[in-house]
C-alpha positions in Angstrom: 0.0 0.0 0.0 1.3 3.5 -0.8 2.6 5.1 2.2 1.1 8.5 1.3 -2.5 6.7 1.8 -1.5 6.0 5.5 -1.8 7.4 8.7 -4.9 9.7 7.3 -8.8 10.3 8.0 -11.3 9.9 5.4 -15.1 11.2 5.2 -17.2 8.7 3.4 -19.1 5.8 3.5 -17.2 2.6 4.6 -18.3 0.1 1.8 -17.8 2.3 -1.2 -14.1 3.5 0.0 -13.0 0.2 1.4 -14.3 -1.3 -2.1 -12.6 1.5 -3.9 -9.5 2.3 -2.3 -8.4 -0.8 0.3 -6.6 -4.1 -1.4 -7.3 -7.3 -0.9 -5.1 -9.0 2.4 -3.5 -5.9 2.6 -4.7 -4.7 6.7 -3.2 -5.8 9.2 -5.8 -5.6 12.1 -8.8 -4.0 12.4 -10.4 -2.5 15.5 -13.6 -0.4 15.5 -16.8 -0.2 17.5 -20.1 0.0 14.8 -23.3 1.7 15.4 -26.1 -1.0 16.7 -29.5 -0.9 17.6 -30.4 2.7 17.2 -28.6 3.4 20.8 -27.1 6.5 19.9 -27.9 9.0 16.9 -25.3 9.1 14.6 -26.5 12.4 12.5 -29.0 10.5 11.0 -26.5 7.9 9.4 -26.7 3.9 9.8 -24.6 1.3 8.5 -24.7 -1.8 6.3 -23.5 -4.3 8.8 -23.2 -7.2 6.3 -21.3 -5.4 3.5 -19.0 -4.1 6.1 -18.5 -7.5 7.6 -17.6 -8.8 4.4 -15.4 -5.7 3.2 -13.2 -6.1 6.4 -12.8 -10.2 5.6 -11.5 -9.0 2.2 -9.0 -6.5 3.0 -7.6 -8.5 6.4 -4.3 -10.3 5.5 -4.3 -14.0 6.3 -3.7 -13.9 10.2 -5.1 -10.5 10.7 -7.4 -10.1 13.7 -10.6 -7.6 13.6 -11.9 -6.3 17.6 -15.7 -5.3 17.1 -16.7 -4.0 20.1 -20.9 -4.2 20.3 -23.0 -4.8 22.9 -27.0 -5.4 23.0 -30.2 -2.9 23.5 -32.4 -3.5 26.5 -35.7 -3.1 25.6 -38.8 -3.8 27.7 -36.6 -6.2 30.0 -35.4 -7.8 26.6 -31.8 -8.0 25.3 -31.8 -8.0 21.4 -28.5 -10.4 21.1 -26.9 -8.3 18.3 -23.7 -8.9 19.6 -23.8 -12.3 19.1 -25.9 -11.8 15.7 -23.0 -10.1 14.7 -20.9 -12.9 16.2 -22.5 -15.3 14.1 -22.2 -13.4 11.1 -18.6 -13.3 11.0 -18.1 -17.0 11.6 -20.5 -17.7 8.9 -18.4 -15.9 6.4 -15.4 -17.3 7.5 -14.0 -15.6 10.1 -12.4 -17.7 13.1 -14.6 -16.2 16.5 -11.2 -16.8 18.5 -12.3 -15.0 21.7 -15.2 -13.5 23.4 -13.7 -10.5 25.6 -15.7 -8.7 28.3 -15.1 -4.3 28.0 -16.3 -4.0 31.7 -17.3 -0.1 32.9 -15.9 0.4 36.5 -18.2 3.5 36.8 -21.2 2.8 34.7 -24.1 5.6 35.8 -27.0 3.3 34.1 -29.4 1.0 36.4 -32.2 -0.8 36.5 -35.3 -1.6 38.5 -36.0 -4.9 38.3 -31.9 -6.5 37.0 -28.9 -5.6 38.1 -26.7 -2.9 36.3 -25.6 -3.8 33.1 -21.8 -2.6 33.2 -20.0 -4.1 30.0 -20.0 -5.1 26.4 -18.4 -7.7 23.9 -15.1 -7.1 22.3 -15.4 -9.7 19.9 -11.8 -11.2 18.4 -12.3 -12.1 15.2 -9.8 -14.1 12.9 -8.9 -14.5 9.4 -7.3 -17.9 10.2 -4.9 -18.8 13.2 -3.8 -14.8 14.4 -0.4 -14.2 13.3 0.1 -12.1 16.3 0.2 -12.4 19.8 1.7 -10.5 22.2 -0.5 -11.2 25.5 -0.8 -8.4 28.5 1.2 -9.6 31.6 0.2 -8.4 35.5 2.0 -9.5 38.7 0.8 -12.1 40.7 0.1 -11.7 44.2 2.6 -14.3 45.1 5.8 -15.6 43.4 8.4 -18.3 44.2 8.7 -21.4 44.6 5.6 -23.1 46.4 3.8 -26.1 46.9 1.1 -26.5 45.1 -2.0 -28.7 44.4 -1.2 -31.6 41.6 -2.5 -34.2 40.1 -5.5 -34.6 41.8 -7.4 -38.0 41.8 -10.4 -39.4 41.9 -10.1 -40.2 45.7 -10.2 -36.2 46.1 -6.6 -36.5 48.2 -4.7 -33.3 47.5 -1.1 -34.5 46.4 1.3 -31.1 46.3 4.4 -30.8 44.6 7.2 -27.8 44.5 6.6 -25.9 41.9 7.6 -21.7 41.4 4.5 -19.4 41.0 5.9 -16.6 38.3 6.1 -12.9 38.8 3.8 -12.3 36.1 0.9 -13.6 34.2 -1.1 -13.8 31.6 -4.1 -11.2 31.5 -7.7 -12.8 31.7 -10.0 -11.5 28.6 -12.6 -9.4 31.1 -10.6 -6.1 31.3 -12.0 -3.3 33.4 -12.0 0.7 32.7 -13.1 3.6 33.6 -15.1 5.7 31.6 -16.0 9.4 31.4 -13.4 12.3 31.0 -9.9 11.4 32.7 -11.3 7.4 32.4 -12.2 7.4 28.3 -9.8 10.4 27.2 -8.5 13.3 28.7 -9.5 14.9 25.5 -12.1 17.0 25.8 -13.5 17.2 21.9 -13.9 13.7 21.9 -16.9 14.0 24.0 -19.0 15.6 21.0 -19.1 12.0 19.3 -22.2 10.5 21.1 -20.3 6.8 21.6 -16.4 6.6 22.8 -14.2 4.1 24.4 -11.5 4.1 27.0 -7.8 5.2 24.8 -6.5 2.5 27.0 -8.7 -0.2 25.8 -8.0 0.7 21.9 -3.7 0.7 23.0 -4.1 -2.8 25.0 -5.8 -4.4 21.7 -3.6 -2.9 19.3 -0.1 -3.8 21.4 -1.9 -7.1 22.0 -3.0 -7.6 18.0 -0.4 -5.9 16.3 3.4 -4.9 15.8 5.2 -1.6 15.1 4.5 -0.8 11.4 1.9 -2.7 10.5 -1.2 -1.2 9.5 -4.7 -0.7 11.7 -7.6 0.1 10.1 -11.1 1.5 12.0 -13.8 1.7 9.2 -16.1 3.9 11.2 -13.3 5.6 13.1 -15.6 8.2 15.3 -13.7 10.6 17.5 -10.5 8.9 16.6 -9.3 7.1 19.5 -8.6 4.1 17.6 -6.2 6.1 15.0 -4.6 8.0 17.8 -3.5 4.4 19.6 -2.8 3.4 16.7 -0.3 6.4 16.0 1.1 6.5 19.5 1.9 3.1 19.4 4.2 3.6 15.9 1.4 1.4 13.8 0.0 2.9 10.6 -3.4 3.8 10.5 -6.3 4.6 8.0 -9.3 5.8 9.7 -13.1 6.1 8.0 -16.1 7.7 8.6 -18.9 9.0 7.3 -19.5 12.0 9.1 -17.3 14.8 8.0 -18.1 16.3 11.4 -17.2 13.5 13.6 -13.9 13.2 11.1 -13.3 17.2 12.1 -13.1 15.9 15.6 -10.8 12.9 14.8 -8.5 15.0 13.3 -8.0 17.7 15.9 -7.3 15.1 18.4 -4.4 13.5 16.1 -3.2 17.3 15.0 -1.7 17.4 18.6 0.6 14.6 17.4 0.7 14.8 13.8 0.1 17.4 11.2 -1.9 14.9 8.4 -4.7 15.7 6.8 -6.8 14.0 4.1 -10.4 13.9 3.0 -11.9 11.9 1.0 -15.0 12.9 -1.1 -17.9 10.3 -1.9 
């Protein structure tokens, strides 16, 4: 892909320019978070979910992973399962569902009367294949050395222990919790004019987690930008689409505090 197409915001509809402008296997990963069930108003705009799905199958390379971050609409004490429609979707036109992840809100403000309060939503990890890239999250443990521990347990229910060293680290489970709101999502105060955000830190853990330096991120209805910014900070290339020329406008004066690109593209 030219390098002049890179690291740039485009206005327009995500079909038309990924058909038009995006190679086959050409993107490394993709990360994005699309529009469902009428939750928010997107200036009047929806999306072809199907088309989309399909476009982002075409232009992943072999390996590449796509996050889709959805959740589900509560209406009349019934959850519309769009998430896992979507879910479904993808794995019926070939993409590998190789995790379900959990996006859970430490400070979520929304209850309800009769359930408890709904605090999280999917981040679906789709793949094109086996993911060519791995590079999992550590934390510390709470303790390390060498222990005994529980082993080979039997069907008598006799606890045999052997000597074994717990590590300093480990592997992150795939519920990861954030806070949300200004100082939680972004520090960035514009990004609040787009109806629908999520946590900058959520967008860098997929895209060290997903991806390596140089390769090439794609979000096909990019928002405010936070997955293009991550994208940037973290030295990966990044085309970002949308097709609200306003919600672009905000994009872009988010990333003009670290880079001085700009692009449009017209329908």
């Amino acid at each position: 892909m030219n390098s002049d197409f890179l690291n740039r915001l485009y206005a327009g509809d995500s079909v038309n320019f990924l058909k038009g402008y995006i190679q086959d296997d050409s993107i490394d990963m993709v990360l994005t978070s699309p529009p469902y069930d009428d939750l928010r108003n997107y200036n009047g705009y929806s999306f072809e979910f199907e088309k989309i799905a399909h476009e982002i199958f075409r232009v992943l390379k072999k390996g590449g992973v796509a996050v889709w971050v959805v959740g589900d609409k509560i209406r009349n004490g019934n959850r519309s399962l769009t998430s896992f429609k979507h879910a479904l979707y993808f794995q019926e036109i070939g993409f590998n569902v190789h995790d379900v992840m959990i996006y859970a809100k430490k400070n979520t403000p929304f209850m309800r009367s009769n359930a408890y309060t709904n605090s999280y939503e999917y981040m679906f990890i789709f793949s094109k294949g086996k993911p060519k890239t791995f590079n999992p999250l550590k934390e510390a443990t709470a303790r390390h050395g060498a222990e005994m521990l529980v082993a080979n347990k039997k069907a008598d229910g006799k606890n045999y222990k052997v000597l074994r060293e717990l590590k300093k680290e480990k592997t992150r489970t795939n519920i990861w919790f954030y806070a949300v709101g200004l100082g939680g999502t972004t520090n960035d105060k514009e990004a609040f004019k787009h109806p629908a955000t999520y946590p900058e830190q959520l967008a860098q853990d997929h895209i060290l987690s997903w991806s390596n330096e140089g390769d090439i991120v794609l979000d096909p209805m990019c928002g405010s930008g936070t997955t293009c910014k991550m994208a940037f900070l973290n030295k990966r290339n990044f085309i970002g689409i949308d097709i609200s020329q306003e919600y672009i406008d905000i994009a872009q004066k988010r990333l003009d505090k670290y880079m001085g690109i700009f692009s449009e593209y017209s329908k």
